[in-house]
PyMOL Python script that loads the backbone (N, CA, C, O; Angstrom):
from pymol import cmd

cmd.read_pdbstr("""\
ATOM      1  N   UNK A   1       0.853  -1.168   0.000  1.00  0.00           N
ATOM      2  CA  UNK A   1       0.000   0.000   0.000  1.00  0.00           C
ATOM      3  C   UNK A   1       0.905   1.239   0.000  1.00  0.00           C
ATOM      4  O   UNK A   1       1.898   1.254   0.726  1.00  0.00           O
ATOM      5  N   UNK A   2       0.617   2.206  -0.736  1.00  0.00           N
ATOM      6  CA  UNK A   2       1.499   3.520  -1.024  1.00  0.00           C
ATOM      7  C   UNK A   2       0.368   4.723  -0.654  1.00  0.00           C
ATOM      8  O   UNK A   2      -0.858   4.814  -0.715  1.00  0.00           O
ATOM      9  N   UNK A   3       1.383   5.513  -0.275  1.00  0.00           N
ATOM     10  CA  UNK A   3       0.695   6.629  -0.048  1.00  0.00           C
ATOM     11  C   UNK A   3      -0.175   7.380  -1.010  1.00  0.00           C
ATOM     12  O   UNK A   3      -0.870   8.362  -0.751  1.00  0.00           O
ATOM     13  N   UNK A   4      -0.029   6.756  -2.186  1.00  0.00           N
ATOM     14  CA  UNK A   4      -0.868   7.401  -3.173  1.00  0.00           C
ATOM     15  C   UNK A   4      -2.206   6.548  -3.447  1.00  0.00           C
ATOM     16  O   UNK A   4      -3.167   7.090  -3.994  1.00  0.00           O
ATOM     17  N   UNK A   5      -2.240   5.159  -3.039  1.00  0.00           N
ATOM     18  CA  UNK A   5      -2.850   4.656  -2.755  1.00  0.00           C
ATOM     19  C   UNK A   5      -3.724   5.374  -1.686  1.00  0.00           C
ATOM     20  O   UNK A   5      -4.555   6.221  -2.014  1.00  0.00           O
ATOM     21  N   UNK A   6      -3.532   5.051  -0.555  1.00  0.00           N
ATOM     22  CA  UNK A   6      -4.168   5.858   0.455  1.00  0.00           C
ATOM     23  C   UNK A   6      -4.748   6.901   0.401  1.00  0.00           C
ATOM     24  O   UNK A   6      -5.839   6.982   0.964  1.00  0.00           O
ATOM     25  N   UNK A   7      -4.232   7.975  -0.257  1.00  0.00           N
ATOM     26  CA  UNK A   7      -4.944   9.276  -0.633  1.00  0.00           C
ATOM     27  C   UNK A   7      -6.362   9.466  -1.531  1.00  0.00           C
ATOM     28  O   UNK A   7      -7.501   9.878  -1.308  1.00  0.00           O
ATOM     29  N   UNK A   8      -5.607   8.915  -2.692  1.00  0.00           N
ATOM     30  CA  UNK A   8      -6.896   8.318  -3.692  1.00  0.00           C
ATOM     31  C   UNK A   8      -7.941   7.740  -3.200  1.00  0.00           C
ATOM     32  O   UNK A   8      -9.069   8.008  -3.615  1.00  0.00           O
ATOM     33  N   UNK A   9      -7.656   6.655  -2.017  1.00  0.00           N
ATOM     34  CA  UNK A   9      -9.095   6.316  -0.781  1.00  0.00           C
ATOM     35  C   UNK A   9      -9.398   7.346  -0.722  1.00  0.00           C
ATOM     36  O   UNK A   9     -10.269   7.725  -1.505  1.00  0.00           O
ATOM     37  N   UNK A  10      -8.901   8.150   0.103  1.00  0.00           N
ATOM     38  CA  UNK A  10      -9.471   9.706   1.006  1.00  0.00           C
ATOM     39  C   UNK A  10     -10.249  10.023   0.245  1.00  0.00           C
ATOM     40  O   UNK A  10     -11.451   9.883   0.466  1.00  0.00           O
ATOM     41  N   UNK A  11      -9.767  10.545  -0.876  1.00  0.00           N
ATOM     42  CA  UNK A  11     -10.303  11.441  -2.111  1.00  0.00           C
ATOM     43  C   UNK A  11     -11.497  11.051  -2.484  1.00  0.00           C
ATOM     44  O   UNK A  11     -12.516  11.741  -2.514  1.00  0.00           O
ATOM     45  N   UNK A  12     -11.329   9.501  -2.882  1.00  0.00           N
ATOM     46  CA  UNK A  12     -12.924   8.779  -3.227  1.00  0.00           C
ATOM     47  C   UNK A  12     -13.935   9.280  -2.249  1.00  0.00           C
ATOM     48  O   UNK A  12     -14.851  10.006  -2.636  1.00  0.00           O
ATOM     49  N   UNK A  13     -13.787   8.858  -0.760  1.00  0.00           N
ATOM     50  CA  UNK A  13     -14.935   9.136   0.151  1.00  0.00           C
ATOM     51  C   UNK A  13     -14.891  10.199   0.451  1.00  0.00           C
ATOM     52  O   UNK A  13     -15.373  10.296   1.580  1.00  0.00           O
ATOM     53  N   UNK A  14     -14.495  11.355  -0.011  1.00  0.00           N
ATOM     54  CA  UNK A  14     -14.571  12.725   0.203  1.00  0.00           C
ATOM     55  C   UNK A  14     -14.145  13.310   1.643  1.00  0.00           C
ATOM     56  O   UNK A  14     -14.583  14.379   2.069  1.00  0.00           O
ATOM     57  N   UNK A  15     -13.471  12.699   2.165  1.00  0.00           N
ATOM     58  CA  UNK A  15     -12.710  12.832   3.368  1.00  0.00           C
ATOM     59  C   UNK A  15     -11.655  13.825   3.541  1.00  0.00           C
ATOM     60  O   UNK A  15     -11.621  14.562   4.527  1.00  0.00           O
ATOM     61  N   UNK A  16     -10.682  13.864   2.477  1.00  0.00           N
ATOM     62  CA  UNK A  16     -10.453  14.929   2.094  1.00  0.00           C
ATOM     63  C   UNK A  16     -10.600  15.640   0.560  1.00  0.00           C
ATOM     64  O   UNK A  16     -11.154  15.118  -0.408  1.00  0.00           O
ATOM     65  N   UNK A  17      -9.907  17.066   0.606  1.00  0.00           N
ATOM     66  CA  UNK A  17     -10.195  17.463  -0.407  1.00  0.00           C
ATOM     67  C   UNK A  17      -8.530  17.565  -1.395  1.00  0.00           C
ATOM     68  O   UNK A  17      -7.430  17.490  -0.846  1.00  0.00           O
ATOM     69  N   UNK A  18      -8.674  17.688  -2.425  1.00  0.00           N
ATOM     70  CA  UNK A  18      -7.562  18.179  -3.421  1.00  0.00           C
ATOM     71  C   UNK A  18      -6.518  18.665  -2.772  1.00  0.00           C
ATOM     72  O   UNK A  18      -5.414  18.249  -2.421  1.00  0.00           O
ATOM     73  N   UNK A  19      -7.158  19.694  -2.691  1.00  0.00           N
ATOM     74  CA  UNK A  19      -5.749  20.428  -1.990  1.00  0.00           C
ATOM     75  C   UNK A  19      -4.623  19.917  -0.684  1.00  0.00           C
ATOM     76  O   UNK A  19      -3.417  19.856  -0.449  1.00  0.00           O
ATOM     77  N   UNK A  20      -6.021  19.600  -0.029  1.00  0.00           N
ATOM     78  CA  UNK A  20      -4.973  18.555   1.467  1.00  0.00           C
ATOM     79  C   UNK A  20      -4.345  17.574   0.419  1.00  0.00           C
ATOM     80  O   UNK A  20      -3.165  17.667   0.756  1.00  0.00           O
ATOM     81  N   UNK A  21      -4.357  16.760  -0.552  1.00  0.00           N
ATOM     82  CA  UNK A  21      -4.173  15.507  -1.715  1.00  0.00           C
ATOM     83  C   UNK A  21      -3.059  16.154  -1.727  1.00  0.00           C
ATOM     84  O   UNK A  21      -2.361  15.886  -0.748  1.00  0.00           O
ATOM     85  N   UNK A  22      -2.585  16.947  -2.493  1.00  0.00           N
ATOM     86  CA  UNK A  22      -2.067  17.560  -3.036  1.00  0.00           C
ATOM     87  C   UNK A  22      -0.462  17.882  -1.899  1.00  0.00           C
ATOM     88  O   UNK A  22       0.726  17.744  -2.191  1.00  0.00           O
ATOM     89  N   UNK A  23      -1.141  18.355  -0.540  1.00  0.00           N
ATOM     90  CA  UNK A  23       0.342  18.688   0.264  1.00  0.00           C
ATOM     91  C   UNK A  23       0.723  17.501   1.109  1.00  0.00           C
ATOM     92  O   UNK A  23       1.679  17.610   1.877  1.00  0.00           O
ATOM     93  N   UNK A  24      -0.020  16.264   1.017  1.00  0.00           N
ATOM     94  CA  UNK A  24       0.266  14.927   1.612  1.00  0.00           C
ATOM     95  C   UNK A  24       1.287  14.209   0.950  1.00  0.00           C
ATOM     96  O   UNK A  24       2.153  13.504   1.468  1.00  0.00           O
ATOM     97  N   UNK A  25       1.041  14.536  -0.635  1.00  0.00           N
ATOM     98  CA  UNK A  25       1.814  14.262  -1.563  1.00  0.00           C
ATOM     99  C   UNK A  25       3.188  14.393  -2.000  1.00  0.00           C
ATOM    100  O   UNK A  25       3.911  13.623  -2.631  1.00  0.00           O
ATOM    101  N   UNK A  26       3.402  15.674  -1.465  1.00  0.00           N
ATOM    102  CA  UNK A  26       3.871  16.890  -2.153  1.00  0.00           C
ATOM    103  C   UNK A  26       5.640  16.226  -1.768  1.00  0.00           C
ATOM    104  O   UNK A  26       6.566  16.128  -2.574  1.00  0.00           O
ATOM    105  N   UNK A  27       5.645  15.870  -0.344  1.00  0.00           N
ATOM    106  CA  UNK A  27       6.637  15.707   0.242  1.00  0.00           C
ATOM    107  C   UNK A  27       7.525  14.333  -0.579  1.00  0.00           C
ATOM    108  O   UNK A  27       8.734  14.275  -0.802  1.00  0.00           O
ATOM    109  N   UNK A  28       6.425  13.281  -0.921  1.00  0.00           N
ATOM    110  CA  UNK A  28       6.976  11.785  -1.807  1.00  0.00           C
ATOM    111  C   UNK A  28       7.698  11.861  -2.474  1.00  0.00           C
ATOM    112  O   UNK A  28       7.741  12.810  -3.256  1.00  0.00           O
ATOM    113  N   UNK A  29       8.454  11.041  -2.464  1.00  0.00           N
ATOM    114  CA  UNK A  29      10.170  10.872  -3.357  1.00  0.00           C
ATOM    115  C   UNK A  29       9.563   9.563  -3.977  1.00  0.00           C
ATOM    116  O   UNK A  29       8.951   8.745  -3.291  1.00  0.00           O
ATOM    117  N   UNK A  30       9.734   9.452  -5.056  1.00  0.00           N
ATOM    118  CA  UNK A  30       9.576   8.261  -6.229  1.00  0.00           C
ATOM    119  C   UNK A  30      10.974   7.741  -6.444  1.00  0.00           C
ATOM    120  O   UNK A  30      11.864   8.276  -7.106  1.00  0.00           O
ATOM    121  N   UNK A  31      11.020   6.504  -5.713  1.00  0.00           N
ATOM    122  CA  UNK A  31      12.602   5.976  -5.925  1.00  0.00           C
ATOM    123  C   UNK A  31      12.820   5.198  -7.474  1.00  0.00           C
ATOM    124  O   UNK A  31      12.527   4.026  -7.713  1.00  0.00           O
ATOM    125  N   UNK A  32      13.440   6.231  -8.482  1.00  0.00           N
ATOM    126  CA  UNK A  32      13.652   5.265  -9.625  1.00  0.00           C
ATOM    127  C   UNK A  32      14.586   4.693  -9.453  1.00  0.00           C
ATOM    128  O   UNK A  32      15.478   5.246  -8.810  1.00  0.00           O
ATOM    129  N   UNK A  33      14.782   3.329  -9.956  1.00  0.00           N
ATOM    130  CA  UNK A  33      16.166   2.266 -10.007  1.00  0.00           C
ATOM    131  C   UNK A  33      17.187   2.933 -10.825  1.00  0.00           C
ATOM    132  O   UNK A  33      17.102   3.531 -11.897  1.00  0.00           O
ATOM    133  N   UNK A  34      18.027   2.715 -10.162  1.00  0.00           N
ATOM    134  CA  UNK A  34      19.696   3.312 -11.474  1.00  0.00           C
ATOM    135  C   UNK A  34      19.491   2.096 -12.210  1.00  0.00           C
ATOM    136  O   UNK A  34      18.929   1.034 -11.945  1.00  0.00           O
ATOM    137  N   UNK A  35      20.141   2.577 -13.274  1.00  0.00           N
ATOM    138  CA  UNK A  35      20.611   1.436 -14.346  1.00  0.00           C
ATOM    139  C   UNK A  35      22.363   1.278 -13.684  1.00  0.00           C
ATOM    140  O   UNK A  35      23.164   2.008 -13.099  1.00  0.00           O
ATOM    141  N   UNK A  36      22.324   0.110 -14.110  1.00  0.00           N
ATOM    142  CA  UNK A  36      23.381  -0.842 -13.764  1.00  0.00           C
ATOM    143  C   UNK A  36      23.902  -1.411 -14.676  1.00  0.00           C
ATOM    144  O   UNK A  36      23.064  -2.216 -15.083  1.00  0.00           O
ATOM    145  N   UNK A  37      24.934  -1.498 -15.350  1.00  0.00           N
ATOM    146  CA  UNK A  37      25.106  -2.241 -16.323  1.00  0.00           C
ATOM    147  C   UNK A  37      25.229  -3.806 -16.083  1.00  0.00           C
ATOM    148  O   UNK A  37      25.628  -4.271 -15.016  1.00  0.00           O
ATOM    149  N   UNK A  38      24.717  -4.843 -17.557  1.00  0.00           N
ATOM    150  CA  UNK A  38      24.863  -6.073 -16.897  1.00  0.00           C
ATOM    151  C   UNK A  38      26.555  -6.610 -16.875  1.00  0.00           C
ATOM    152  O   UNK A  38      27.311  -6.801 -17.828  1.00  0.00           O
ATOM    153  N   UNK A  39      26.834  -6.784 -15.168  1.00  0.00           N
ATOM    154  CA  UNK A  39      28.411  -6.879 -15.020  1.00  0.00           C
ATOM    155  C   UNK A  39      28.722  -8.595 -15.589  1.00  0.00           C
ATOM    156  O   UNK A  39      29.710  -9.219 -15.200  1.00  0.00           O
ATOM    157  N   UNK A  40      27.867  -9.081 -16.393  1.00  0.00           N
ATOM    158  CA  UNK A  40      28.543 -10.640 -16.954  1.00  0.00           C
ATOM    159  C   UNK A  40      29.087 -10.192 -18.482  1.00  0.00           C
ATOM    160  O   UNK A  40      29.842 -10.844 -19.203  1.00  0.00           O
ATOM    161  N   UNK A  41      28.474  -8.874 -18.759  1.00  0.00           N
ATOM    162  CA  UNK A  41      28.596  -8.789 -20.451  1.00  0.00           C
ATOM    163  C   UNK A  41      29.809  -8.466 -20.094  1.00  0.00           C
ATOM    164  O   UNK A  41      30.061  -8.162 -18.928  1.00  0.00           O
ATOM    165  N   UNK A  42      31.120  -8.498 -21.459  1.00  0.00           N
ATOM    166  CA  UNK A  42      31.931  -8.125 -21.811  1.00  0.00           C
ATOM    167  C   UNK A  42      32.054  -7.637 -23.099  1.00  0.00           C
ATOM    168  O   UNK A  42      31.522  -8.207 -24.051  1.00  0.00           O
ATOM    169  N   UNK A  43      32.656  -6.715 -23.200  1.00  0.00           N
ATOM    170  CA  UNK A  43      33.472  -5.999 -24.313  1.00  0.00           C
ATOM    171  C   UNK A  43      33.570  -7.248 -25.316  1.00  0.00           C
ATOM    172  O   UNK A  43      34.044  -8.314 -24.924  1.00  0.00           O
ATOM    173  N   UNK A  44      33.058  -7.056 -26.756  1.00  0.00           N
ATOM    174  CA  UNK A  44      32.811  -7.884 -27.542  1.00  0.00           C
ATOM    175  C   UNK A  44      34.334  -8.271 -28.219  1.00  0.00           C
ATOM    176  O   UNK A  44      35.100  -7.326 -28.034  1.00  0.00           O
ATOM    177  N   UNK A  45      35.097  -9.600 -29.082  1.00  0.00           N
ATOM    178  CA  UNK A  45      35.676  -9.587 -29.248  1.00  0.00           C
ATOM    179  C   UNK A  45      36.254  -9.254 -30.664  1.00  0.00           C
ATOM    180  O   UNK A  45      36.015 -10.183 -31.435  1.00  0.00           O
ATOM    181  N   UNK A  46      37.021  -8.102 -31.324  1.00  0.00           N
ATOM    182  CA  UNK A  46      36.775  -7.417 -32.824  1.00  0.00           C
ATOM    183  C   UNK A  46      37.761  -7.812 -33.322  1.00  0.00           C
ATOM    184  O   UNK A  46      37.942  -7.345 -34.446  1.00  0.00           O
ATOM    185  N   UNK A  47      39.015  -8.949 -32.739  1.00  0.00           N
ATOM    186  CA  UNK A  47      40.061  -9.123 -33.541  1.00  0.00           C
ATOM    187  C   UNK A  47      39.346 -10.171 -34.367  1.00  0.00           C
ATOM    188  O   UNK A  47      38.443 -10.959 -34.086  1.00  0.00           O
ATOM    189  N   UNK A  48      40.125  -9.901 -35.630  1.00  0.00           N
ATOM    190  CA  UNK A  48      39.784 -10.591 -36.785  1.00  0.00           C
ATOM    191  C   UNK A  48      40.547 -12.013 -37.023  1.00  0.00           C
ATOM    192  O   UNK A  48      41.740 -12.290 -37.150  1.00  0.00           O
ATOM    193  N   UNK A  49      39.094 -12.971 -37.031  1.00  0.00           N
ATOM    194  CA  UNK A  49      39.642 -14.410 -37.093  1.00  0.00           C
ATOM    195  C   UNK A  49      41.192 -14.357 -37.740  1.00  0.00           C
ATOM    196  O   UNK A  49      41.468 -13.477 -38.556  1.00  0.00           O
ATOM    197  N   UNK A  50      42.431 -15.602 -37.220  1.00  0.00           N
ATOM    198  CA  UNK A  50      43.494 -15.969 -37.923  1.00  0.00           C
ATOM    199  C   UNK A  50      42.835 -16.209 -39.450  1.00  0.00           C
ATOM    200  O   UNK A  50      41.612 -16.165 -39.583  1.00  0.00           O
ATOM    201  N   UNK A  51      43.597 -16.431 -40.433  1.00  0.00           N
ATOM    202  CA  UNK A  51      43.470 -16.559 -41.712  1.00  0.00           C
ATOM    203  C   UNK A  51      45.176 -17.361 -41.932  1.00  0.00           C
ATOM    204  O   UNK A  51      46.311 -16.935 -41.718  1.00  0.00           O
ATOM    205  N   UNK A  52      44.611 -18.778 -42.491  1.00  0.00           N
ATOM    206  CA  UNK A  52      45.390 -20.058 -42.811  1.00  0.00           C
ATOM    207  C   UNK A  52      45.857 -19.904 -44.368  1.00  0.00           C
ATOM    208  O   UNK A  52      45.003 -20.433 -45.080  1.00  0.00           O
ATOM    209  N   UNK A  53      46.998 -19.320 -45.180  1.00  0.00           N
ATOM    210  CA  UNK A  53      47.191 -19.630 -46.152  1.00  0.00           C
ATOM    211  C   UNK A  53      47.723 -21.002 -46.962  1.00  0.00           C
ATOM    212  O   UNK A  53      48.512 -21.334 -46.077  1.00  0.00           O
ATOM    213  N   UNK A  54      47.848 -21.804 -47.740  1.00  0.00           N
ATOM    214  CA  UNK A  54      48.346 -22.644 -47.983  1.00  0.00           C
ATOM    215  C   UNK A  54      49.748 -22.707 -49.020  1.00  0.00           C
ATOM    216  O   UNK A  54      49.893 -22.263 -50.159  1.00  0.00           O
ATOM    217  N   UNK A  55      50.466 -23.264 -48.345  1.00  0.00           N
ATOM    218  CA  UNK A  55      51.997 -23.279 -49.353  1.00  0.00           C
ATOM    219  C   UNK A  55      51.858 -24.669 -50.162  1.00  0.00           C
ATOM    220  O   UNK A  55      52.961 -25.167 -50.388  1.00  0.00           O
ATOM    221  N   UNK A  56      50.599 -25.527 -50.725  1.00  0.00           N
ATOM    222  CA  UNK A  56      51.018 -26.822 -51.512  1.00  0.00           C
ATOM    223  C   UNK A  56      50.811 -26.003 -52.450  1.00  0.00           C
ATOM    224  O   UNK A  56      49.996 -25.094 -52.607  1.00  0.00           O
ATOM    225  N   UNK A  57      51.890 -26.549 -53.247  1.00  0.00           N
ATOM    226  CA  UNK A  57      52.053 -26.011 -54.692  1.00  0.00           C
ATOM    227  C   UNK A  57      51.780 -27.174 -55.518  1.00  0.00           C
ATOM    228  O   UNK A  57      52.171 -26.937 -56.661  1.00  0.00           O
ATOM    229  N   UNK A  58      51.307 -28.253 -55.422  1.00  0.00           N
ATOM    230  CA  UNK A  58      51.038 -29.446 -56.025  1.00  0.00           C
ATOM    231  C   UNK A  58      49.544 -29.041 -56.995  1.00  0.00           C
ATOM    232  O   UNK A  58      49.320 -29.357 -58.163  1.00  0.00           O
ATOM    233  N   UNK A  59      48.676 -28.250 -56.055  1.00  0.00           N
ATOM    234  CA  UNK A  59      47.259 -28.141 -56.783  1.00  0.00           C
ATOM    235  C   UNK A  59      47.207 -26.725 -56.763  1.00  0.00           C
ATOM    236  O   UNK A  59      46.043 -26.326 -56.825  1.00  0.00           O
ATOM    237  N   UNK A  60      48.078 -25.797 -56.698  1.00  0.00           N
ATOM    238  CA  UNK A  60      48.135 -24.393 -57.216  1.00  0.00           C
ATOM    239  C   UNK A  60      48.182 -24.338 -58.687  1.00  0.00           C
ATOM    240  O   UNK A  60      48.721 -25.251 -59.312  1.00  0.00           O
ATOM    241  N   UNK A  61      47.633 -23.285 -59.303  1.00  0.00           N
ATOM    242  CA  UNK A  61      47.505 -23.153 -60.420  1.00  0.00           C
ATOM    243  C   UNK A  61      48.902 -22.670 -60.983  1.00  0.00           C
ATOM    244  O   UNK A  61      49.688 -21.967 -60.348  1.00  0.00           O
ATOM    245  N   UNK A  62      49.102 -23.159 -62.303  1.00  0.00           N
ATOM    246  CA  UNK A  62      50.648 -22.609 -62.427  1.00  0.00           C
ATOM    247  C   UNK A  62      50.356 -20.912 -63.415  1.00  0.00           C
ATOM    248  O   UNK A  62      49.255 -20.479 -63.754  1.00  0.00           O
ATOM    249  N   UNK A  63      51.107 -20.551 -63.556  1.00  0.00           N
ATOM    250  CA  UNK A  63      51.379 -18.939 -63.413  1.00  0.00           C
ATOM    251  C   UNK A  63      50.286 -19.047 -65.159  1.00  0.00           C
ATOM    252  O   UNK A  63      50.502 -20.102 -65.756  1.00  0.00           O
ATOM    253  N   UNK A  64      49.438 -18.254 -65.748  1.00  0.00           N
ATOM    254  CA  UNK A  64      48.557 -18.056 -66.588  1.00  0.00           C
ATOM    255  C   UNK A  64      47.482 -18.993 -66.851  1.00  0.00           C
ATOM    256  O   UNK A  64      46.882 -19.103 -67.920  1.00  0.00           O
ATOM    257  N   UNK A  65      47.287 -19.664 -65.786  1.00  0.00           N
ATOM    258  CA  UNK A  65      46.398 -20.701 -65.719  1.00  0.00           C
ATOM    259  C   UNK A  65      44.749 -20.382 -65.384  1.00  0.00           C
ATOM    260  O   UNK A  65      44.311 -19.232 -65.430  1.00  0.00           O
ATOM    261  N   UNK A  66      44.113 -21.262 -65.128  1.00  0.00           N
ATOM    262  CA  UNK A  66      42.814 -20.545 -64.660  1.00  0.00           C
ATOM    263  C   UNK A  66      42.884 -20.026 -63.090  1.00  0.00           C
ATOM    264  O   UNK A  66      44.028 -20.173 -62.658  1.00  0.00           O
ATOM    265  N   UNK A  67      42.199 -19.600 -62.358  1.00  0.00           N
ATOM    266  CA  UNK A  67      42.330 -19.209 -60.917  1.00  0.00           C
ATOM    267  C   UNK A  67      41.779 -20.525 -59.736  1.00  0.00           C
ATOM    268  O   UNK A  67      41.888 -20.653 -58.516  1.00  0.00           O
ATOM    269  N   UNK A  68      41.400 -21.032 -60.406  1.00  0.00           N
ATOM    270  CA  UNK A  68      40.592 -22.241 -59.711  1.00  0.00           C
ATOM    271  C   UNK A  68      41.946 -23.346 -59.175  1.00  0.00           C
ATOM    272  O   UNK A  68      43.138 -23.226 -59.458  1.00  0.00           O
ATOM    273  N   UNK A  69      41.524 -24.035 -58.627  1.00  0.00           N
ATOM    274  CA  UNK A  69      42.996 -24.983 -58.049  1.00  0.00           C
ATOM    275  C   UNK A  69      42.094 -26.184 -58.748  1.00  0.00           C
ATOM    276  O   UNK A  69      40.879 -26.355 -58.843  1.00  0.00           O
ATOM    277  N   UNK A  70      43.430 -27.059 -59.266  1.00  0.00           N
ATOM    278  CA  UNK A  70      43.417 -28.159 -59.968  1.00  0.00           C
ATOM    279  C   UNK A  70      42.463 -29.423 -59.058  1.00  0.00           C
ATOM    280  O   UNK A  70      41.966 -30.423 -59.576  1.00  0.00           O
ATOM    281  N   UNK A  71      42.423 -29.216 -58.266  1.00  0.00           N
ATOM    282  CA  UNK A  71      41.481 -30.155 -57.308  1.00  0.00           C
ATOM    283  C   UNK A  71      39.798 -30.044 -56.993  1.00  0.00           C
ATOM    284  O   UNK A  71      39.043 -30.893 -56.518  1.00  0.00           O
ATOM    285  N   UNK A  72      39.562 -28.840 -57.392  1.00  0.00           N
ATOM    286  CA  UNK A  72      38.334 -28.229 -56.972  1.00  0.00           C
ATOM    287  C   UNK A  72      37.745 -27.807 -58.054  1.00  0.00           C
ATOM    288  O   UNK A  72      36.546 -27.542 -57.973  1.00  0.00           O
ATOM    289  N   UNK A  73      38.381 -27.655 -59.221  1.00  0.00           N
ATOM    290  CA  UNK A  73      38.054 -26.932 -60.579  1.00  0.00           C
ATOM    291  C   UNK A  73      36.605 -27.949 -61.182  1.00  0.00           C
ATOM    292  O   UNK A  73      36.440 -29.165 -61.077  1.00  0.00           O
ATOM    293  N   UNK A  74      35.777 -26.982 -61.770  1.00  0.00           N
ATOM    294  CA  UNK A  74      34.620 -27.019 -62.401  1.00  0.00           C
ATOM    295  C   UNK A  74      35.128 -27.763 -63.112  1.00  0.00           C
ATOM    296  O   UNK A  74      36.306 -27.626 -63.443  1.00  0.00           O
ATOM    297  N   UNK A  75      34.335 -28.790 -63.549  1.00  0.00           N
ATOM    298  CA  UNK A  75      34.595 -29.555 -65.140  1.00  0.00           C
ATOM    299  C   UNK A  75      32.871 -30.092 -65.620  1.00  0.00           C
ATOM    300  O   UNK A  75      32.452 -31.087 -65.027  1.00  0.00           O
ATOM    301  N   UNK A  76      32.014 -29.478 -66.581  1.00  0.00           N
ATOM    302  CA  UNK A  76      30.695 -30.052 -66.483  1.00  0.00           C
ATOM    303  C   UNK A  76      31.047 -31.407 -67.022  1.00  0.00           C
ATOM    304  O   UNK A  76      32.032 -32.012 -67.445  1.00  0.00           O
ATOM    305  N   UNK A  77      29.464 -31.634 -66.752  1.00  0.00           N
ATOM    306  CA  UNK A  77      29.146 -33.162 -66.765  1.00  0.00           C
ATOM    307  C   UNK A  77      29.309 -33.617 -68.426  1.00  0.00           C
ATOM    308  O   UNK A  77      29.248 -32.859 -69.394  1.00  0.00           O
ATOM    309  N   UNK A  78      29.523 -35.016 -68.430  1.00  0.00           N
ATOM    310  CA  UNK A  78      30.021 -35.150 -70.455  1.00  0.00           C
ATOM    311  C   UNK A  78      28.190 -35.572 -70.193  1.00  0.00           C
ATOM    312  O   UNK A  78      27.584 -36.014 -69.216  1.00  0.00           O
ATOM    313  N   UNK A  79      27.846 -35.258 -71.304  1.00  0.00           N
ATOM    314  CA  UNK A  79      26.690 -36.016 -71.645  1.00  0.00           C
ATOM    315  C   UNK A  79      26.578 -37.378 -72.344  1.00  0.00           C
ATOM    316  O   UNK A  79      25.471 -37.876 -72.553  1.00  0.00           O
TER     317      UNK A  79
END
""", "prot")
cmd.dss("prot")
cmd.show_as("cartoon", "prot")
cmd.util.cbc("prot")
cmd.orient("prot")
């Protein structure tokens, strides 16, 4: 039960008036919550994944070739 509760009674049964409402009131502190940050989050991580190059030169394309590697290269279907 809050004091504003209570008053709003008063008020209904005409017990008191507005104005008394009004300086009963007047004094109430409305406790808002602080924000808090949530302390589990962390600072996200922005380094950029490692990146694996490969040194086989077995299925590298040789120098004016297509770009595709000899292992993986498109070839359609023979009909």
């Amino acid at each position: 039960m809050t004091k504003a509760s209570i008053v709003q009674r008063l008020l209904d049964e005409k017990q008191i008036t507005a104005e008394e409402a009004v300086v009963l009131l007047q004094g109430e502190v409305v406790n808002i919550p602080m924000y808090t940050p949530n302390p589990y989050y962390d600072a996200p991580n922005t380094t950029p994944p490692p990146v694996w190059c490969s040194t086989d030169t077995l299925n590298t394309p040789a120098t004016g070739d297509s770009w595709e590697y000899r292992d993986t290269k498109f070839t359609p279907p023979k009909d």
